[in-house]
C-alpha positions as CSV (number, residue, x, y, z in Angstrom):
1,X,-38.7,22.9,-37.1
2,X,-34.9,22.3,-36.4
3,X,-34.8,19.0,-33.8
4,X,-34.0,20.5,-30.4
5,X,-30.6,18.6,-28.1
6,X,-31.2,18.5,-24.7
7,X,-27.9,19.5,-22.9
8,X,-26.4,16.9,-20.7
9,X,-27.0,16.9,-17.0
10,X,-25.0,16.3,-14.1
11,X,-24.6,13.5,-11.7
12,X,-27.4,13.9,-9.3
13,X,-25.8,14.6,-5.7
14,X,-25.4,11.0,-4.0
15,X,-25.5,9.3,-7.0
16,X,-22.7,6.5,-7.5
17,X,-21.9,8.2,-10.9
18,X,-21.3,11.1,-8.9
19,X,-19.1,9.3,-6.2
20,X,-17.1,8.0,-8.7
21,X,-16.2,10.8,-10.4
22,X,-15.7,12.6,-7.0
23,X,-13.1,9.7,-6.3
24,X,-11.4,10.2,-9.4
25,X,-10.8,14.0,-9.0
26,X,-9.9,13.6,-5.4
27,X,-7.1,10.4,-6.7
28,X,-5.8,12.7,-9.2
29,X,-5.8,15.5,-6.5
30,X,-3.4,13.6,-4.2
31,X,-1.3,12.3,-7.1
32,X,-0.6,15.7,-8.5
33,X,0.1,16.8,-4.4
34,X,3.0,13.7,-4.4
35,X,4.3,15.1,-7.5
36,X,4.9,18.5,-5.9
37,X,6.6,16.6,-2.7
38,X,9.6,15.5,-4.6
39,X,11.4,14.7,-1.6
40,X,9.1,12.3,-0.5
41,X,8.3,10.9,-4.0
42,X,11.9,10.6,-4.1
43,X,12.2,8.5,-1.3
44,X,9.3,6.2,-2.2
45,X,10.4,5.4,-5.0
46,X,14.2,4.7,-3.9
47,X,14.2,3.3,-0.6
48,X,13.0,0.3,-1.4
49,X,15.6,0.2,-4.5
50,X,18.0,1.2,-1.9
51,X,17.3,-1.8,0.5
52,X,17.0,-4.6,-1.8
53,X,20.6,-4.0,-3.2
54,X,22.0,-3.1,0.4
55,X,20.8,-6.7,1.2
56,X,21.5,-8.7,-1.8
57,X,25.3,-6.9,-2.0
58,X,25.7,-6.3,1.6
59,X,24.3,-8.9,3.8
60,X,23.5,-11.3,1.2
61,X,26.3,-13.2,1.0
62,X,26.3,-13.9,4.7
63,X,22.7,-15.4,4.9
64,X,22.0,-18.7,4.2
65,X,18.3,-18.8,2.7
66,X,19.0,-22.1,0.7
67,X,18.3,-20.3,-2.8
68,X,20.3,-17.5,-4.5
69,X,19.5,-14.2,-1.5
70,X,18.2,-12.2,-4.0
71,X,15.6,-14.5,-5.6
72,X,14.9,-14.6,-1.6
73,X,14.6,-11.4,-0.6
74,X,12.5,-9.9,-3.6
75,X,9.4,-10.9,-1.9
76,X,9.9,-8.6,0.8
77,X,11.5,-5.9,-1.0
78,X,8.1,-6.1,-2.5
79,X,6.1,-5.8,0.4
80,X,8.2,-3.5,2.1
81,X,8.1,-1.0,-0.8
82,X,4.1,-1.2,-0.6
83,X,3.7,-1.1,2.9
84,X,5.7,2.0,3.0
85,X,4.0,3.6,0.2
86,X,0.8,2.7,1.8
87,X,1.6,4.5,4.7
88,X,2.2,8.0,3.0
89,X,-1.7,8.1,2.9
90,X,-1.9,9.0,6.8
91,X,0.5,12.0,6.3
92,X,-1.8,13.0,2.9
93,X,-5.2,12.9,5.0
94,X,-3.5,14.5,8.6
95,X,-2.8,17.4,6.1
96,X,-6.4,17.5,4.8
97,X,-8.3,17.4,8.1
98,X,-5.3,20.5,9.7
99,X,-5.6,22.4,7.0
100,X,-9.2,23.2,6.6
101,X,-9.8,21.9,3.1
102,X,-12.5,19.1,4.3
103,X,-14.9,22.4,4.3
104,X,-14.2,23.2,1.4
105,X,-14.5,19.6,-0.1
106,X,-18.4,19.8,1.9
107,X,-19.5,23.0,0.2
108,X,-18.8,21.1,-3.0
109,X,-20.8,18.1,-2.3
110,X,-18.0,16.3,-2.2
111,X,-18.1,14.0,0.8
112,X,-15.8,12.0,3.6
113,X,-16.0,8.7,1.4
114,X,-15.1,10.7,-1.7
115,X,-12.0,12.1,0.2
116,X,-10.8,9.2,1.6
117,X,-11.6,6.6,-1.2
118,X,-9.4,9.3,-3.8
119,X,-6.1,9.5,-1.0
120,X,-6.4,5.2,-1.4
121,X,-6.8,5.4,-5.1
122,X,-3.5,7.9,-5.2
123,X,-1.9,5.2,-3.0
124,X,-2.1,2.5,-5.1
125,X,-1.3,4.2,-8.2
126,X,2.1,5.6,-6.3
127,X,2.7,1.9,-4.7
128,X,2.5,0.6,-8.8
129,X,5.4,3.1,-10.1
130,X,7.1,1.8,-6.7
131,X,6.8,-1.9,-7.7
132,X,7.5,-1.4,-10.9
133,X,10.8,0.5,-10.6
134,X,11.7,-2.5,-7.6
135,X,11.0,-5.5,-10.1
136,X,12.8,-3.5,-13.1
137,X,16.3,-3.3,-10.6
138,X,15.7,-6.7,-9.6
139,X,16.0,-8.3,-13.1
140,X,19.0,-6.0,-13.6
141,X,20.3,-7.7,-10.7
142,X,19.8,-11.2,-11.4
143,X,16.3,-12.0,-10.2
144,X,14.5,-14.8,-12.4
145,X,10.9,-15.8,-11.4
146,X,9.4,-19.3,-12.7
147,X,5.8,-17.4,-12.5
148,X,3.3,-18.1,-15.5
149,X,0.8,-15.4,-16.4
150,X,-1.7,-16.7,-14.2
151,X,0.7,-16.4,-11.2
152,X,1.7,-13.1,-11.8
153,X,-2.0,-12.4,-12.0
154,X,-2.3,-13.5,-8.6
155,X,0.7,-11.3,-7.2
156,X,-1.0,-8.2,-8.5
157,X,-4.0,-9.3,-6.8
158,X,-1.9,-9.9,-3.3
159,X,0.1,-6.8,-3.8
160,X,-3.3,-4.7,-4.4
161,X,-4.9,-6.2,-1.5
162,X,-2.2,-5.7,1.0
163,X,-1.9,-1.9,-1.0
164,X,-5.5,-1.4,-0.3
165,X,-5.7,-2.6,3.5
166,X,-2.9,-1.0,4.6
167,X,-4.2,2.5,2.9
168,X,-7.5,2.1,4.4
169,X,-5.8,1.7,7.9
170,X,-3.4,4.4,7.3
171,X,-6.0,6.6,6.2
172,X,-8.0,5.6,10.0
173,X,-4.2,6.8,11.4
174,X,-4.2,10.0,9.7
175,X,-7.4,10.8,10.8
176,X,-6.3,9.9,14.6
177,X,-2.9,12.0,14.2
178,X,-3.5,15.7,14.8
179,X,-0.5,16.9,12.8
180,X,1.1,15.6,9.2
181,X,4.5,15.2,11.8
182,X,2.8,13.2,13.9
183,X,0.5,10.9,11.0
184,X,4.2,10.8,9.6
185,X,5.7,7.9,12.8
186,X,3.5,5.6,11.8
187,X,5.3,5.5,7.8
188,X,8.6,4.4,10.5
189,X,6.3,1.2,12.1
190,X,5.0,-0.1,8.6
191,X,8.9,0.4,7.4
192,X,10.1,-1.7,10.1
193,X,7.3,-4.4,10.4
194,X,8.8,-6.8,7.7
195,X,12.3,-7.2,9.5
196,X,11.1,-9.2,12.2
197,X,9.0,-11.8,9.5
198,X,10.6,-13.8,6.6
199,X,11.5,-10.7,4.6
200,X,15.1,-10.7,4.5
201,X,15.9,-13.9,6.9
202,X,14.4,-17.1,7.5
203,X,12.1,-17.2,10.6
204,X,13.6,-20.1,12.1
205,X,16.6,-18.3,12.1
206,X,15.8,-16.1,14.9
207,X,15.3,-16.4,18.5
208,X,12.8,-18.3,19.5
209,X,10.5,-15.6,21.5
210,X,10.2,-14.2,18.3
211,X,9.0,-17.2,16.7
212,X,5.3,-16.6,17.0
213,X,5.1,-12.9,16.3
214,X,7.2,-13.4,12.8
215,X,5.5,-17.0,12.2
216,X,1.8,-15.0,12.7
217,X,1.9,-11.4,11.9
218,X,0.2,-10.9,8.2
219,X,3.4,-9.4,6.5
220,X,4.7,-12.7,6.9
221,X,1.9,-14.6,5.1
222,X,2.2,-11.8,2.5
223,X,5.5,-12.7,1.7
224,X,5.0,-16.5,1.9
225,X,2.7,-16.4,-0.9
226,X,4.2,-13.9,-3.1
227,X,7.5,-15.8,-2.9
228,X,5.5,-19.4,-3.4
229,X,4.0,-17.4,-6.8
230,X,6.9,-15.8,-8.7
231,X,9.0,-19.1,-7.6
232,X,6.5,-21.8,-8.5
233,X,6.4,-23.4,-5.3
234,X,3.1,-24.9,-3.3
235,X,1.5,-21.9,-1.4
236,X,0.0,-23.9,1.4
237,X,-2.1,-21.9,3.9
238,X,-0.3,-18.1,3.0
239,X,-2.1,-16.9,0.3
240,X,-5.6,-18.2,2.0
241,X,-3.8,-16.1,5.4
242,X,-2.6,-13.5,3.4
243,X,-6.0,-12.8,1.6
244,X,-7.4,-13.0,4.8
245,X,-5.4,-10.9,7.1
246,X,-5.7,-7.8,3.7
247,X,-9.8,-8.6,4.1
248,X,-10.4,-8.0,7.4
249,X,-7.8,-5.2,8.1
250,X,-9.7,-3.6,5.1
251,X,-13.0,-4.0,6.9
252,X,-11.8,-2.9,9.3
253,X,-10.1,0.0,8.5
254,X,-12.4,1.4,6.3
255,X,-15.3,1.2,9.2
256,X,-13.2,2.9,11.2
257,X,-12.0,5.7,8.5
258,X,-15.9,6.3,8.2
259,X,-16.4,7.0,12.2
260,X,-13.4,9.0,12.7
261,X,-14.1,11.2,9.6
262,X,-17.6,11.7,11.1
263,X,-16.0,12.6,14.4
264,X,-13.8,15.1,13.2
265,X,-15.9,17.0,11.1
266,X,-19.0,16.6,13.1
């Protein structure tokens, strides 16, 4: 008697196989929904491009930073570029939860977590392209780190973490926004939040209200340590307040995606 194959079955509902591979086709959902926006793919990608050379050709020679401006202001350019990428994902989810697609996603079995978790994995795979097209110009332009492997290991690992938590809290945004227009302002706050840290200046250079917000905020700590990495210099306390600050805003964040998804779609 021929030997008889049992066919394959399916993920049982709930499983974390079945999560997973709900995340995955909701990631590559979003990514494929970016490709269609070319505007705003556009923009991603170049603004940050944009910025670094306005500074380094513009203002660059006027600012003293003690170091050539552009090994200076890579850092930021860095965390600018993610920050803003990060904060496409409330725009993504606002369109989800207007536009009556989260039913859709619940017939399938597909759940909130699912949802949520793939618009975070599309951001980070749309923040890498970014980074890598900002560090590409940046060589071209005369930036030279003194990072070893091991150092650039760790900038990944700050750049994914900062990526992550500000996707996470992004997402908690869009599902707070009632429109794609309105989940859209909050892309113009994370934009702006590295000018008043040690992006493109030095804090000490400014006034001296502003010390403690730019001396404190976590974009600042961010940069601190990703500069101290690709320059070889002592991180002190940054990287510890950096990997901090991206922990708990992830906690965070993702605590309160979870509750506001539940709200809405209750």
């Amino acid at each position: 008697m021929p030997e008889t194959v049992a066919a394959p079955r399916a993920a049982a509902p709930g499983s974390p196989l079945r999560g997973s591979v709900n995340v995955l086709t909701m990631a590559a959902r979003s990514v494929r929904l970016s490709a269609r926006n070319l505007d705003a793919l556009l923009i991603s990608l170049a603004l940050p491009v944009m910025l670094m050379l306005i500074f380094v050709y513009l203002f660059g020679g006027a600012i003293d930073t003690g170091t050539a401006y552009v090994t200076y202001v890579v850092p930021g350019v860095l965390v600018l570029c993610a920050g803003y990428g990060a904060a496409n994902t409330a725009v993504g989810v606002a369109a989800d939860m207007t536009e009556g697609v989260i039913d859709r996603f619940r017939s399938l079995d597909v759940g909130g977590t699912s949802v949520l978790a793939g618009h975070v994995v599309a951001s980070a795979a749309r923040n890498a392209a970014a980074t890598a097209a900002v560090l590409a110009v940046a060589f071209l332009i005369g930036f030279r780190p003194a990072a070893d492997a091991a150092a650039w290991a760790a900038v990944v690992g700050v750049l994914a973490a900062y990526v992550l938590a500000f996707s996470w809290l992004s997402a908690a945004v869009g599902l707070l926004a009632r429109s794609p227009e309105a989940a859209s302002g909050f892309t113009f706050f994370v934009l702006f939040l590295p000018y008043p840290s040690s992006a493109f200046v030095r804090v000490d250079s400014m006034p001296d209200w502003l010390h403690g917000f730019a001396d404190n905020q976590p974009v600042t700590h961010v940069i601190e340590a990703l500069r101290a990495l690709l320059l070889d210099r002592p991180a002190g306390d940054a990287l510890w307040w950096a990997l901090a600050w991206c922990a708990g805003l992830s906690v965070v964040s993702i605590a309160a995606s979870a509750f506001l998804f539940r709200r809405r779609t209750a």
